[in-house]
ZALO-434033 format. One record per residue (C-alpha): x, y, z. Coordinates in steps of 0.001 Angstrom, whole numbers, plus 500000, padded with zeros to 6 digits. Each point is the difference from the previous one (the first is absolute). Layout:
N
XYZ
...
//
This chain:
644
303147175305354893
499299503475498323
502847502379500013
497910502834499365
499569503001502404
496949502051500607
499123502429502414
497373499849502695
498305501971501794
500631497896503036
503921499614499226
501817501128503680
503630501917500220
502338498843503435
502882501019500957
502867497323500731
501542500035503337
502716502325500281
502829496891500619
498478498756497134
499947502440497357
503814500555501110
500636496291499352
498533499948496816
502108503053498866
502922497756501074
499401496920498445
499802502361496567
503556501596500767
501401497795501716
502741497786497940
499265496535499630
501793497747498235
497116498185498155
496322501344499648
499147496304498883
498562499179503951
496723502360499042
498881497480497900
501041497257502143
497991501491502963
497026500573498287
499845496499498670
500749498778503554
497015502068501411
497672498817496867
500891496430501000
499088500602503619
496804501012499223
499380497133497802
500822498101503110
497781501582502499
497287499435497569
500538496008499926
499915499994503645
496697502022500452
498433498093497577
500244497035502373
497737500813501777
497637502919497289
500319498129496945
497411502960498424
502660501992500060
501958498349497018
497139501259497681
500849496730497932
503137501365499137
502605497911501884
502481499982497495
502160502328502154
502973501859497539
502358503497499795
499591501300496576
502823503007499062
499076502082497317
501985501842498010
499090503015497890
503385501928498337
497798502625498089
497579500913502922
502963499817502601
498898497495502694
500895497142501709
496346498194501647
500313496878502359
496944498858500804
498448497150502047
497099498362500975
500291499509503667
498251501604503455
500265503106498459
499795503114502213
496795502369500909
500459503584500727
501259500157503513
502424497414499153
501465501930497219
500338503338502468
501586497547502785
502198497924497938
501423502832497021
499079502857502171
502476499280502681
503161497704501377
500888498440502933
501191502661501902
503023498383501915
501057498524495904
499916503096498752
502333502019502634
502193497119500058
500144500243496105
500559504059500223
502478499482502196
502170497381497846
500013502493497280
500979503093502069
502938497543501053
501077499443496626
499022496664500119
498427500339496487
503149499705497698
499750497730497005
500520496318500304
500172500661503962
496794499445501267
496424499426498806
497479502179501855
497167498968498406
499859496732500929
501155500094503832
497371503087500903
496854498515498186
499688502987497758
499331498317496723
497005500933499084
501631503546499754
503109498862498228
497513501003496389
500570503480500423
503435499193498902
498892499169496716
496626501676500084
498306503837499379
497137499128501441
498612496360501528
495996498959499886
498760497133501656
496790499006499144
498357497173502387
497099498131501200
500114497872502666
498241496724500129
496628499967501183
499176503601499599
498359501534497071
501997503515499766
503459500234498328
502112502787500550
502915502453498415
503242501158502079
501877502503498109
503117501480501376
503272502097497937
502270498883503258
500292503678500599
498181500155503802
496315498916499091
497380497492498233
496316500307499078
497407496837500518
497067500348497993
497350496861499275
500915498369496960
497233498662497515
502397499371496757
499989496178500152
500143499611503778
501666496138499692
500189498424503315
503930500534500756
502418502592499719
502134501719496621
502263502100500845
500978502180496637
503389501936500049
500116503109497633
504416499085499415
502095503107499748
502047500430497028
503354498647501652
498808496773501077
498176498746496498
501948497194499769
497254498451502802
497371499464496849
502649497849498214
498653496321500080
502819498622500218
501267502189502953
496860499367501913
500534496319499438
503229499780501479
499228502084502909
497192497658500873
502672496541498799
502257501553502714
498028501291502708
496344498072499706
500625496968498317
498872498316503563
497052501427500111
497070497615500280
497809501730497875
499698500201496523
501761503364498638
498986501106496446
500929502352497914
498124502326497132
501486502620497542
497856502180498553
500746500922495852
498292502794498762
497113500115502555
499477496533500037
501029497287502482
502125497053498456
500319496609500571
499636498792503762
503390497666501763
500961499024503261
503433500984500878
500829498286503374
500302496485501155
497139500657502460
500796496691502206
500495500673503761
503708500048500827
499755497750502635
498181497290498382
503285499434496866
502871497380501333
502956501916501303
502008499270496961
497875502023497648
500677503144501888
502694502098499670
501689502310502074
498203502768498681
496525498794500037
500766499536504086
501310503709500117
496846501415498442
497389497782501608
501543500950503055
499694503840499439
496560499342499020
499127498353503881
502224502186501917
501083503293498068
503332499630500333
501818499890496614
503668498415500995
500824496299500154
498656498350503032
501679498467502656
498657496452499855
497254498714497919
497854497162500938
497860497954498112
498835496817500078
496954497442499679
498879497963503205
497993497041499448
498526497650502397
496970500444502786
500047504207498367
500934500624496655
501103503942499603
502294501786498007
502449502769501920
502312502377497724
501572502354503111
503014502463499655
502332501212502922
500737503522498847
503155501284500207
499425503341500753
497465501692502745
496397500049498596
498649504137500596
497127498699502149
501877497279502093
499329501891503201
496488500417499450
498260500028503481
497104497434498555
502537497703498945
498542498062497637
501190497336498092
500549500694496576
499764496269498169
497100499912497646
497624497088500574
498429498234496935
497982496815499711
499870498741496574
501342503078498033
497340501665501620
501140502558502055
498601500333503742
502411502370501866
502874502517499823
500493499851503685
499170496816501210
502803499677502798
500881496466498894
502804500707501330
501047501595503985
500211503534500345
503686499518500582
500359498727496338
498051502895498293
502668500762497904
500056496726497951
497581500967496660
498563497792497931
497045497305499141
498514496870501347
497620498282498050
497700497633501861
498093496984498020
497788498414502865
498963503264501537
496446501268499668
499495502730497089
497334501888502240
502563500284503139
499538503686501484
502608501744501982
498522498899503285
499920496191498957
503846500331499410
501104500656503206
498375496887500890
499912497786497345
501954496826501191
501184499789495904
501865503518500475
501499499211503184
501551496809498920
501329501973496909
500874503402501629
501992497274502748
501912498102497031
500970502859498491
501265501879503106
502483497248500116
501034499906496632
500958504005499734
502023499541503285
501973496377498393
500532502575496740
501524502586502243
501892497890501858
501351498308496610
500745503721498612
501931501168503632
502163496891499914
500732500050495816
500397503777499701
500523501619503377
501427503478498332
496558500194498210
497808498947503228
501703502624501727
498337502229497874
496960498870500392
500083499812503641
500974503715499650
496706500669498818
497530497534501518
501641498744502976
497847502613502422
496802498234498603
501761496198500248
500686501240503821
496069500574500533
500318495749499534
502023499576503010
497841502326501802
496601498015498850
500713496729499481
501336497891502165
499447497059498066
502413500772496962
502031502521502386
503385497299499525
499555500285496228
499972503396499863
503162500100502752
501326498357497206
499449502838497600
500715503010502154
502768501833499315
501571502806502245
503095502915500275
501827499108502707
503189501326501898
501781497456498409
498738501045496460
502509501268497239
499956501548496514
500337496092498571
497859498356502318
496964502910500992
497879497505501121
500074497005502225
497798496813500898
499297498826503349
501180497012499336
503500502518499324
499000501535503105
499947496940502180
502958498083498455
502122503295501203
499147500449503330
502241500306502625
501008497571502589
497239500293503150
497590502166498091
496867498888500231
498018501715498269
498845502101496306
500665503885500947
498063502621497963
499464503751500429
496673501680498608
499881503428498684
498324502150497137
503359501224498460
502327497630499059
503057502440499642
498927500912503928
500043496627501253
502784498903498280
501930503236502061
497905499100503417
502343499460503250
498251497145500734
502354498076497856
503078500775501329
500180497254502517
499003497296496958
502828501393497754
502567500141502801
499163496222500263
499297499344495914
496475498610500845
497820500446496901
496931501992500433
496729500477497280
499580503691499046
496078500231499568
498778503255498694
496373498834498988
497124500622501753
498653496403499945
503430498662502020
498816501993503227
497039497399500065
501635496463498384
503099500360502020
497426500416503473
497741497147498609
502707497056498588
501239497768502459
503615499538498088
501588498334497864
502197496212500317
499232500290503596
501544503591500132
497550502578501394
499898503162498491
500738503091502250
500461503827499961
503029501598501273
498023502929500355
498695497904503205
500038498682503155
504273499740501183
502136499143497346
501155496236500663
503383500750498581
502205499109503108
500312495952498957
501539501565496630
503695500685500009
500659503819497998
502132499061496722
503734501819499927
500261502742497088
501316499173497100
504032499696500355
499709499948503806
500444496573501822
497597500620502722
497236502327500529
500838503656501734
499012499412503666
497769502296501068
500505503319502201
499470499657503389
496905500796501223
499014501262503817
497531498021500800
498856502472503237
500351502639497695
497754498897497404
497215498528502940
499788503406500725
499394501892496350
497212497376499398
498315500819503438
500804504061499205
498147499596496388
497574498005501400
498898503000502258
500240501923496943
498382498949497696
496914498524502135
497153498513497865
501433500864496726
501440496565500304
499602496639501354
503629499293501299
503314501038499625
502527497266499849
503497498806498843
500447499096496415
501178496922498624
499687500790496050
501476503382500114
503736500242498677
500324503294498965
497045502098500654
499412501646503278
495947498664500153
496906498456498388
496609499105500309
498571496942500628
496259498324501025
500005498328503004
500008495826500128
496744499450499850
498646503243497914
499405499890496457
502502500436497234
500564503633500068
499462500609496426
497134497794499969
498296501927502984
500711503436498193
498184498243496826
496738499041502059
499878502794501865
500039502155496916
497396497867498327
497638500777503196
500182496106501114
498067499926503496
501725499654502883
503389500469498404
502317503455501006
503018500569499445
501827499388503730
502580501709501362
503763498282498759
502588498235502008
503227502345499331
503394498369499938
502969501389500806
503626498997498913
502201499749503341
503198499571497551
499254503062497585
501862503205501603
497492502723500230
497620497408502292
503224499661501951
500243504113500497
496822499759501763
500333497076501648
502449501749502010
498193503353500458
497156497738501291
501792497865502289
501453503288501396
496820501526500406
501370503265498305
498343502008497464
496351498298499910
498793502482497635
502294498732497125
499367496658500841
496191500295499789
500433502039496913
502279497828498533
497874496920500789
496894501876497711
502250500918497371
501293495743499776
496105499053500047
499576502633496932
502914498801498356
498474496340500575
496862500846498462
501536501877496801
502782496589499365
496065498384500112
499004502196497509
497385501877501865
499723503494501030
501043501656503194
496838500323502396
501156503470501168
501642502069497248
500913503236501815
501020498253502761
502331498290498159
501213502930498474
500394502001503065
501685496641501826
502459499534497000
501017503574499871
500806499789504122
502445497290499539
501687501472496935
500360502686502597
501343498537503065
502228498017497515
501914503157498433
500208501442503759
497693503078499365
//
C-alpha cells in the first residue's frame, strides 16, 4: 500500500473521547519496561483480520479478489522514518475506523486509568497493555503521528485515519492505492529508531509472533527502494506442533496472544483427540484474574477453529463457569460454513465442548492435588466464577466440590484454605452437618456473633464473602451425606455438642446462672417493644459473649440471601422482619432481666430493647432504621447510667 498522504476535501477532524485522549497521554508517559508489545499488538490485530477474512470467505468467496494468499508485510524505511505493517485481510470502511481507533471499551479503559493512578505501572511490574486491550494505542509510544489506511473487503472506498495521539484524528477517503486491507504507517520519534533495525524487528516478532499462523514478512527500504522480500516467522499454528517442539516461551507468548495476560499461566493444556471427533485443544488456566472476568455477558473466551480456519472468538465451548480458561480448539470433522446459531446446536460441538469440560476439571484437579500452594492462588482469583458451577450444574457439582476451596474458622497463616473433604474429616462428634455463614465483607463475617457458639465448641464453619455463595449454599443439597446449613438460621443445633475447655483449663468454665423467670419475662417485655420490627424474640443458643443477634426464622430465607434478592428487585421477595436473640448468660441481658421481671422502670427496658435490635442490625452490618432515635435513646441511658 501507498504511504503517501494527500489532502481531501472530504478528509473529517473528531475529537477522541475524553477517557481516551487521557489514556493515550498515559500510555506515552507512562514507564514501561519494554515498548517491544506495540509491535507485537499490531501484528496480533493484522493476523486477526487475516482470520476474519478466511472465515467470510466461506461463505463470499468474491471477496478474496483472487488474492488468497493472506500475509503481514513490515516495512521498514530508516531515511523516511516509518515503520508500515500492512495486511490484506477484512480491512475496515469508514465507520469502522471511527468505532474501532476512535474509541475504547469504556469499562477497559477506566480500569486501565485506574491501575496507573495506583502505581501499578512500575517497570517489570505489570503489563497494561496487554490485560486492558489497548494495543492498538500502544504506537503512540513509538510514534509522532499514526495513519491507517484501509479498505474493507467488498467495498470499493478505502480510507485514511490520521491521528498525533494528542486528543483527535481526521478520516478522509483515501484514493492512493486503496489495497483491500489495512497499513498502518508509524512516523518513529527520534528515541525509539532502533524499531527500523531489521534485526530488532526480527527478534521482536521470533519472541512474541513466531506462533502466528500467518505468514509475517519483512521489507527494508535502501535509498527509496524496497529490498529483497523474507518471511521471518514460523507461521505454523501453535497448536498443531507436538508438545516437545515447544518451549516454555512459545506457551507464554501464545498465551498472551489468546488472553492478554503476559505472565506464565497456571496450567496449560494441549492435546490431540482422535477417534469418532478428531480436534485439536491448546487451553491455559491463567494464573492471575483476567480484567473482564466479571463481564455480565459472560462469554467464553476459547477461540473455535476448524481446519486452521478460524470460526469464533467466543464460541462458549466451554460453560460459563469456565470462562476463564483461554485458548484454541481446532475441529477437523466440523462443517467450514457452521454459523453461530448452528453451534449451539451442532451435535459435533456438544460432544467436544462436553469432552473438554471434563478434561479442564481432571487438569485442575491434577494441579490442586500436585501444587496446592499454587492452586490456592488460583482459586483466589477464579474461585467466585468456579462457584457459579455448583450453582448451575448439578451434574459436575461433586467435581467441582472437589475443587472448591474456602477460609474457614479453622484457617491459619500456613493452611488459609481448606477442602471439604478437610472440613468433614474434622468434624466434631454428633455434628451433623456443613455450617457456613454468608456475608459481603469477609473481615465482617469473620467478626459476626453468630460464631461464638461454633468457636466455644471448635466446630469449623465456611466464611463466604462472595455473592454467588448466598445462592449455591441455598441450592446444594451437601456434601458426603452432610447437608450444608447457615448458622445465620433457623435454632442453632449446638446442644448435642459438648463446649471445648480453654486452653490450659481441664474443663470448660460453667456457665453463670441464669433466671430462667427472669429472662421469660425480658423476652415477653421486648416483644411488646419492639412489635413488628421483628418476628420473635427468643433465647440464644450461639451467643457466648455478645448480648444479641439477628437471625431469619426456620423456614425464611438465608438472611443475606433475602437482602441480595430483594435488592436485585426479585418478585415476591422482601426483606422480613428478623428473629432477635438474646444471650440469657451475658450480664447486661441479665440487668434487664431483672428490671423486667420486677416490672420496674419499663421505659428503660423498652428503650433498651430498641437500642439491642440497633446494635443487632449494625454487628449485621446494616444501618440503624431510626437514626435520631437511636441517638436520642443512647444518650438517655448514658444518662441514667452516670446518675444525672
Amino acid at each position: 500500500m501507498a504511504t503517501k498522504t494527500r489532502e481531501k476535501s472530504t478528509e473529517e477532524k473528531h475529537e477522541f473521547q475524553a477517557e481516551v485522549a487521557k489514556l493515550l497521554h498515559l500510555m506515552v508517559h507512562s514507564v514501561y519496561s519494554e515498548r517491544d508489545v506495540f509491535l507485537r499488538e499490531l501484528i496480533s490485530n493484522a493476523a486477526d483480520a487475516c482470520d476474519k477474512l478466511r472465515y467470510e470467505a466461506i461463505s463470499q468467496p468474491e471477496i478474496l479478489a483472487g488474492d488468497t494468499d493472506l500475509q503481514i508485510t513490515i516495512t521498514a524505511d530508516k531515511k523516511a522514518k516509518t515503520l508500515t505493517i500492512a495486511d490484506n485481510g477484512i480491512g475496515m470502511n469508514r465507520d469502522e475506523l471511527i468505532d474501532n481507533l476512535g474509541t475504547i471499551a469504556r469499562s477497559g479503559t477506566k480500569a486501565f486509568m485506574d491501575a496507573v493512578a495506583a502505581g501499578k505501572e512500575k517497570s517489570g511490574e505489570v503489563n497494561l497493555i496487554g490485560q486492558f486491550g489497548v494495543g492498538f494505542y500502544s504506537a503512540f509510544m513509538v510514534a509522532d503521528t499514526v495513519e491507517v489506511r484501509s479498505r474493507r473487503a467488498g467495498e470499493k472506498a478505502g480510507w485514511l485515519w490520521t491521528s498525533d495521539g494528542s486528543g483527535s484524528f481526521s478520516v478522509t477517503e483515501n484514493e492512493d492505492d486503496p489495497s483491500q486491507g489495512t497499513a498502518i504507517t508509524l512516523n518513529i520519534k527520534k528515541e525509539a529508531k532502533e524499531f527500523l533495525e531489521p534485526l530488532k524487528i526480527e527478534k521482536i516478532v521470533r519472541d512474541y509472533s513466531d506462533h502466528v499462523a500467518i505468514p509475517i514478512k519483512l521489507i527494508e527500504v535502501e535509498k527509496g527502494k524496497p529490498g529483497e522480500v523474507r518471511q521471518i516467522n514460523e507461521a505454523s499454528a501453535l497448536w498443531t506442533r507436538a508438545k516437545k517442539d515447544i518451549t516454555k516461551e512459545q506457551y507464554r507468548e501464545f498465551f498472551g496472544h489468546v488472553s492478554g495476560l503476559f505472565g506464565d499461566p497456571a496450567i496449560t493444556i494441549h492435546y490431540r483427540a482422535e477417534g469418532r471427533h478428531e480436534y485439536q485443544v491448546l487451553l491455559f488456566v491463567p494464573a492471575e484474574k483476567p480484567y473482564d472476568l466479571y463481564d455480565p455477558e459472560r462469554r467464553g473466551r476459547q477461540k473455535l477453529y476448524v481446519r486452521k480456519v478460524f470460526i469464533s472468538e467466543d464460541a462458549d465451548i466451554l460453560p460459563p463457569w469456565l470462562r476463564f480458561v483461554r485458548g484454541v480448539i481446532d475441529s477437523e470433522d466440523m462443517p467450514l460454513n457452521i454459523s453461530r446459531e448452528m453451534l449451539q446446536n451442532n451435535p459435533i460441538v456438544g460432544q467436544i465442548r462436553k469432552a473438554v469440560t471434563k478434561r479442564v476439571l481432571t487438569e485442575l484437579k491434577k494441579f490442586a492435588k500436585k501444587d496446592p500452594i499454587a492452586y490456592a492462588g488460583v482459586w483466589s482469583s477464579v474461585g467466585p466464577v468456579l462457584k457459579e458451577g455448583i450453582y448451575e450444574d448439578m451434574e459436575r457439582r461433586d467435581e467441582l466440590f472437589e475443587l472448591a476451596r474456602f477460609t474457614t474458622t479453622a484457617s491459619t497463616e500456613a493452611t488459609p484454605v481448606r477442602t471439604l473433604a478437610d472440613y468433614v474429616a474434622d468434624m466434631k462428634d454428633n455434628q451433623t452437618a456443613i455450617y457456613y455463614i454468608t456475608g459481603e465483607d469477609a473481615d465482617a463475617i469473620s467478626a459476626s456473633p453468630h460464631l461464638e457458639g461454633f468457636r466455644a465448641r471448635g466446630v469449623e464453619v465456611l466464611l463466604l464473602s462472595d455473592p454467588i455463595d448466598s445462592f449455591w449454599t441455598a441450592n446444594a443439597l451437601g456434601y458426603e451425606g452432610k447437608p450444608f446449613r447457615s448458622i445465620t438460621q433457623g435454632i442453632a443445633d449446638l446442644d448435642s455438642i459438648d463446649p471445648e475447655a480453654e486452653e490450659g483449663e481441664k474443663e470448660t468454665k460453667p456457665k453463670s446462672k441464669i433466671d430462667e423467670e427472669a429472662t421469660s419475662s425480658l423476652i415477653a417485655a421486648m416483644k411488646t417493644a419492639l412489635g413488628e420490627k421483628v418476628s420473635d424474640v427468643r433465647e440464644s443458643k450461639r451467643l457466648t459473649d455478645s448480648p444479641v443477634c439477628l437471625i431469619a426464622g426456620d423456614g425464611g430465607l438465608d438472611r443475606n440471601l433475602e437482602k441480595l434478592l430483594s435488592r436485585q428487585q426479585t418478585p415476591g421477595v422482601q426483606v422480613s422482619a428478623p428473629v432477635l436473640e438474646i444471650n440469657p448468660s451475658h450480664g447486661l441481658v441479665q440487668v434487664l432481666a431483672e428490671q423486667a421481671k420486677k416490672g420496674g422502670d419499663t421505659a428503660l427496658v423498652d428503650d433498651a430493647a430498641r437500642l439491642l435490635l440497633d446494635q443487632a442490625f449494625i454487628l449485621d452490618g446494616e444501618p440503624v432504621g431510626e437514626p435520631m432515635e437511636f441517638a436520642k435513646r443512647m444518650t438517655n441511658i448514658m444518662q441514667r447510667a452516670f446518675g444525672s
